[in-house]
N, C-alpha and C positions, 0 to 999 in steps of 0.2 A: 269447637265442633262445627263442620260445616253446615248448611242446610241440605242437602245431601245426604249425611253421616245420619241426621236429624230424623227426615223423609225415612232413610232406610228404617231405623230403629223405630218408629211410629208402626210401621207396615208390621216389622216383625212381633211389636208388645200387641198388638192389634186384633184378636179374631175374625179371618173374615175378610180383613178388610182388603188383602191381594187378592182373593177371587172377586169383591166385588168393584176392585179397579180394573181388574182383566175382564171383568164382564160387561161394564160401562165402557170400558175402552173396546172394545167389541164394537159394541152397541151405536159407537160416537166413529169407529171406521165404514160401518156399512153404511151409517148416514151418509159421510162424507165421500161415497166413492164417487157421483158425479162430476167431485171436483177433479179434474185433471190433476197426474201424480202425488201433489202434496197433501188430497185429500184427506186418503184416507190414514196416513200417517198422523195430520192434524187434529184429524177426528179421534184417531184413537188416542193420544198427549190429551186432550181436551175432557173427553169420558174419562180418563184415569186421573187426571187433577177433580173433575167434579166429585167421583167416589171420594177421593182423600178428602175434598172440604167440607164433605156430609158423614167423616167418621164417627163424629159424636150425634148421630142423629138415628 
């Protein structure tokens, strides 16, 4: 199983836990919009990895 397949399957046994990476990934794109193009894309990747690393939390 990839890490990917992994990720997926975590999200989906999960409660919760895809709105609260789409809501962190929100949260981490509007930080990031000062940054010219890649901001707020990075910001948002970055909020949605910190939701998934604080699922057990």
């Amino acid at each position: 199983m990839s890490k990917i397949d992994e990720v997926q399957n975590t999200v989906k046994s999960t409660p919760g836990l895809g709105k609260k990476m789409a809501k962190y990934g929100a949260i981490g794109a509007v930080v990031a919009i000062p940054i010219p193009f890649v901001g707020p894309v990075l910001g948002a990747l970055v909020g949605a990895g910190v939701a998934y690393a604080k699922r057990n939390d």
